[in-house]
C-alpha positions as CSV (number, residue, x, y, z in Angstrom):
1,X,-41.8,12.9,70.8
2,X,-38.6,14.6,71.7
3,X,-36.1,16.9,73.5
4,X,-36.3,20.2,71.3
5,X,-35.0,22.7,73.5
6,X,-33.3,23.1,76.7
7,X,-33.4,26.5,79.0
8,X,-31.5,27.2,82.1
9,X,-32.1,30.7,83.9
10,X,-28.9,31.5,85.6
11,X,-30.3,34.6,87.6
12,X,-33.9,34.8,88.4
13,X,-35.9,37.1,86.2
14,X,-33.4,37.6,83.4
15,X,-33.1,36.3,80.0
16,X,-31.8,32.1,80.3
17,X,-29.5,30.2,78.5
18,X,-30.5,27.4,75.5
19,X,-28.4,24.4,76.3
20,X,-27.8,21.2,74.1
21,X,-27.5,18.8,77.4
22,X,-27.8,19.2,81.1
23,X,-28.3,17.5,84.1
24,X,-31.7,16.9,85.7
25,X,-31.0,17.2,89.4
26,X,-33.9,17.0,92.5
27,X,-33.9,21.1,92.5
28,X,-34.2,20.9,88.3
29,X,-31.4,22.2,86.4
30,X,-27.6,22.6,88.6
31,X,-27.1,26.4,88.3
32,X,-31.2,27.5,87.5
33,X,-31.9,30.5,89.4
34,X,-28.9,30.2,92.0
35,X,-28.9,34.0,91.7
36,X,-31.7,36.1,92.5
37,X,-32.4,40.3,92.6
38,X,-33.0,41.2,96.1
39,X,-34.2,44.9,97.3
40,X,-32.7,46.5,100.3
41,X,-35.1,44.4,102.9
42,X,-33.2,41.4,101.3
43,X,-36.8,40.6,99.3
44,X,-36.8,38.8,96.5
45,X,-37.5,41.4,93.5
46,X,-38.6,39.8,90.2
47,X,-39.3,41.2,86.2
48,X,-43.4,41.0,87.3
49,X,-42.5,44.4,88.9
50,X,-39.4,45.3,87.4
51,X,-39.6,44.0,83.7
52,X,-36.4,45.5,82.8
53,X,-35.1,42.4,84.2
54,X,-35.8,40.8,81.5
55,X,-33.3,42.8,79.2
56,X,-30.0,42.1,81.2
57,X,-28.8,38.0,79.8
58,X,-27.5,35.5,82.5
59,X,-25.2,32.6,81.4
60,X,-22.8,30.2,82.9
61,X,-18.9,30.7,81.2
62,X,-17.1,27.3,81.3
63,X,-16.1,27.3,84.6
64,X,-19.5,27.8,86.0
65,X,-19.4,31.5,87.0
66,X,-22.6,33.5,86.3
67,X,-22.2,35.8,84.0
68,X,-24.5,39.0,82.8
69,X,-23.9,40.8,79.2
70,X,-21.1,38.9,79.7
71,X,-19.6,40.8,82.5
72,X,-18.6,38.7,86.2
73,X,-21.8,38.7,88.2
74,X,-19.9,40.5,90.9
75,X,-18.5,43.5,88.8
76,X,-19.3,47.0,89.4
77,X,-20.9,46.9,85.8
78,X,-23.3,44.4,86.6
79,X,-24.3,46.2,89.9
80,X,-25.3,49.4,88.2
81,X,-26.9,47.4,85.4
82,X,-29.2,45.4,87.6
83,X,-29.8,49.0,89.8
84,X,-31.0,50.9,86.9
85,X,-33.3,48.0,86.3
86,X,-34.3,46.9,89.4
87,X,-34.0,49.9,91.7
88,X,-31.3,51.6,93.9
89,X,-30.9,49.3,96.3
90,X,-31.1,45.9,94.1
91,X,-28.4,43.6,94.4
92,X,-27.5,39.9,93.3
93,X,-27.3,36.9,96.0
94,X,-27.0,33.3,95.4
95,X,-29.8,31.4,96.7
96,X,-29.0,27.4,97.4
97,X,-32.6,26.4,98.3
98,X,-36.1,25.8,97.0
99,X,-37.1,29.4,97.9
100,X,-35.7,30.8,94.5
101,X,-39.1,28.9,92.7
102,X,-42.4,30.2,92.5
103,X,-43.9,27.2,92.3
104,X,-41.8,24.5,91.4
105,X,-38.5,23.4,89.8
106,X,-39.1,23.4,86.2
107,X,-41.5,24.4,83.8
108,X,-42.4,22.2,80.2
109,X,-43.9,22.9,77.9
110,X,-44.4,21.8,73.7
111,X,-43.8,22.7,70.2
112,X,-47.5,21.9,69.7
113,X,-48.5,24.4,72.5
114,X,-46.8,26.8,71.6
115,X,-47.8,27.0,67.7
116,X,-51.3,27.4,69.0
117,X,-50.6,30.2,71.3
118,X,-48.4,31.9,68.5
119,X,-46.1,34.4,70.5
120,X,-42.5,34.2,71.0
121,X,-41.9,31.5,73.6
122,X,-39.5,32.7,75.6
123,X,-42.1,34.7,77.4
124,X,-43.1,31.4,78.9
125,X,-39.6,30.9,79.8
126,X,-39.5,27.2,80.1
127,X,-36.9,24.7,81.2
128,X,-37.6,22.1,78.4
129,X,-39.5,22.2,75.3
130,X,-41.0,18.9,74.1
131,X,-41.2,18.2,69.7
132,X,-43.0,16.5,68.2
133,X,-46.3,17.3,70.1
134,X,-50.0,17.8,68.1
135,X,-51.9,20.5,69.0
136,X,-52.7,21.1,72.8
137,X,-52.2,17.7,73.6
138,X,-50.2,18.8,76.8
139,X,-53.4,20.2,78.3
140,X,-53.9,16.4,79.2
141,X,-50.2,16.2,80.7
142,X,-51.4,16.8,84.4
143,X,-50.4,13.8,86.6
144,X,-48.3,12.5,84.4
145,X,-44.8,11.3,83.9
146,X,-42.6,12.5,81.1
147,X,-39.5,10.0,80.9
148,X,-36.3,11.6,79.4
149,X,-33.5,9.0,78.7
150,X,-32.5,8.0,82.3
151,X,-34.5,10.9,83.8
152,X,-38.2,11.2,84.9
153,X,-40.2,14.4,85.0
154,X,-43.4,14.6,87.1
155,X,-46.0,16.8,85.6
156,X,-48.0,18.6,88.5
157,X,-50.3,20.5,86.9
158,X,-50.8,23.6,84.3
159,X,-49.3,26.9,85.0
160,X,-51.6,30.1,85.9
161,X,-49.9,32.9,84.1
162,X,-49.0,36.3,85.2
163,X,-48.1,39.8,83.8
164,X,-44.2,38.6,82.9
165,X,-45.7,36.8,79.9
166,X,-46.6,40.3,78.1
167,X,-43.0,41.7,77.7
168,X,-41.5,41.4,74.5
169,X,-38.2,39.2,75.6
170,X,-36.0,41.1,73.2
171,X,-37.4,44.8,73.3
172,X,-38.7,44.8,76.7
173,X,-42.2,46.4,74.8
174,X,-45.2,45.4,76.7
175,X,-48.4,44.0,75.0
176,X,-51.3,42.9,77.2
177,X,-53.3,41.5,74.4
178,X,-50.8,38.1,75.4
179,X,-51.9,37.6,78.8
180,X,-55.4,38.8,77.8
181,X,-55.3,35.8,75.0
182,X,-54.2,33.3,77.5
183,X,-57.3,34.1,79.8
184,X,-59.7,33.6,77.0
185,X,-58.4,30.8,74.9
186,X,-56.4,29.1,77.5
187,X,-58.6,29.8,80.9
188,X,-55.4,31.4,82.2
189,X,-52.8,29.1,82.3
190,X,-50.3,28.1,80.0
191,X,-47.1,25.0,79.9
192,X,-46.7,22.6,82.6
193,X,-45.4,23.0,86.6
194,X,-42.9,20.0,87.1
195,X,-40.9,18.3,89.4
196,X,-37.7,15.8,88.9
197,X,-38.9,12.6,89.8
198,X,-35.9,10.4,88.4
199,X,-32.8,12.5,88.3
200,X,-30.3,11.8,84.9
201,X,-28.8,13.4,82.1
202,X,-30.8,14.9,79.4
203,X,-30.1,16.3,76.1
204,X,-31.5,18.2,73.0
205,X,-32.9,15.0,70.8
206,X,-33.5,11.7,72.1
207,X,-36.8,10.9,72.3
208,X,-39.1,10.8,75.1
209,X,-42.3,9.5,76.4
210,X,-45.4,10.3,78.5
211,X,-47.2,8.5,81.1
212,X,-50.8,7.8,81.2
213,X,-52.0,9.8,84.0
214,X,-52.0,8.9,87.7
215,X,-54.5,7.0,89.5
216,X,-55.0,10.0,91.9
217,X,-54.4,13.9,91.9
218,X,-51.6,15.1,93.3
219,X,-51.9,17.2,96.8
220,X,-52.2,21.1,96.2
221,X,-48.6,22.1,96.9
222,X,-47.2,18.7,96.1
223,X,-44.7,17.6,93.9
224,X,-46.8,14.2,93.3
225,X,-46.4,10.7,94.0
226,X,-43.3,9.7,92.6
227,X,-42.9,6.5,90.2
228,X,-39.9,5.0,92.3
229,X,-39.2,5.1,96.1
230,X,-35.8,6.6,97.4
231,X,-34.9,9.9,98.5
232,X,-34.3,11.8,95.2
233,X,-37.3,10.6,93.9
234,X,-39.5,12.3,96.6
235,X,-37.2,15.8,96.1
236,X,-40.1,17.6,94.4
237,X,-43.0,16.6,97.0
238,X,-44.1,19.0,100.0
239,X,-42.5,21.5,99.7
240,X,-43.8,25.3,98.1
241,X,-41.0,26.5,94.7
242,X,-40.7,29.9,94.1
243,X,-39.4,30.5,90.0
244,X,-39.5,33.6,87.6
């Protein structure tokens, strides 16, 4: 197996960014999510309600600065861009801490997976794509560790799927009959919740390797019991990840 693809989702609920290498830091990816669309209350406000979302593209220019359709996240362009699509009130606001996950820090998934689903995978939006995978094997990922160079990935468990997965990621067309799919070939869930056990540098090619799984289930809620003591190692566990 191997590193195929590597995603990083500078604002929450927009289209990502493929990268070629990356760090794997305790919170995931450095700069994943560190925006997010809030409404006037200040809640968060993701494409599961607003899909048009989806249709504005986040990236990182080479200085770091988030950047949408290529405009400075803080320009007046950008502000009526994500109001159109997110409501009147919408604005951006950079979010340090765990709170800008759904669930957990990143999401894996394979190459094998998704040929047997056979829609466009970005609607997953993952963080890493593994090659070189048969089939479903990743179904039997749970509790496992998924080693990455010097880093190490904890797999929790499978991810329940939601309504985001049936927008087309380049139209912005919905089609249920995805999510509908997902229910009946796949009991409803789809790629991999994960957690950075190890943290380390990753990149698009080396190969990697995964675990056999753990002696025990990881807690509901948990990030798992991690394969080497130490502070970072623990990062992922207890605590409740909001994504998307």
């Amino acid at each position: 197996m191997r590193v195929a693809e590597l995603w990083r989702y500078p604002v929450k609920s927009m289209a990502g960014e493929r990268l070629s290498e990356t760090m794997l830091a305790p919170l995931g990816l450095p700069g994943d999510r560190e925006l997010v669309v809030v409404d006037g209350t200040g809640r968060i406000v993701t494409s599961r309600t607003k899909p048009g979302l989806l249709r504005l593209r986040a990236t990182r220019d080479a200085d770091g600065r988030v950047q949408v359709d290529g405009r400075e996240w803080t320009s007046p362009e950008v502000e009526a861009r994500v109001r159109a699509a997110a409501g009147p009130d919408a604005r951006l606001v950079a979010v340090a801490g765990p709170e800008r996950f759904d669930v957990m820090p990143l999401l894996v998934t394979s190459d094998g997976a998704i040929a047997a689903l056979g829609v466009d995978h970005r609607r997953l939006r993952p963080n890493l794509v593994v090659g070189g995978v048969p089939g479903l094997a990743e179904r039997a990922w749970e509790r496992r560790f998924l080693a990455v160079g010097e880093a190490v990935i904890g797999l929790k468990d499978l991810r329940a799927r939601c309504i985001m997965t049936t927008f087309d990621p380049d139209t912005g067309a919905q089609d249920l009959a995805v999510l509908a799919g997902i229910r009946e070939r796949f009991e409803g869930s789809f790629a991999l919740n994960a957690w950075v056990a190890r943290p380390g540098p990753v990149a698009v090619g080396p190969r990697c390797g995964c675990s056999r799984p753990l002696a025990r289930p990881c807690r509901r809620g948990s990030g798992g019991p991690s394969p080497a003591s130490g502070r970072a190692a623990r990062a992922g566990r207890g605590r409740r990840f909001r994504r998307y």
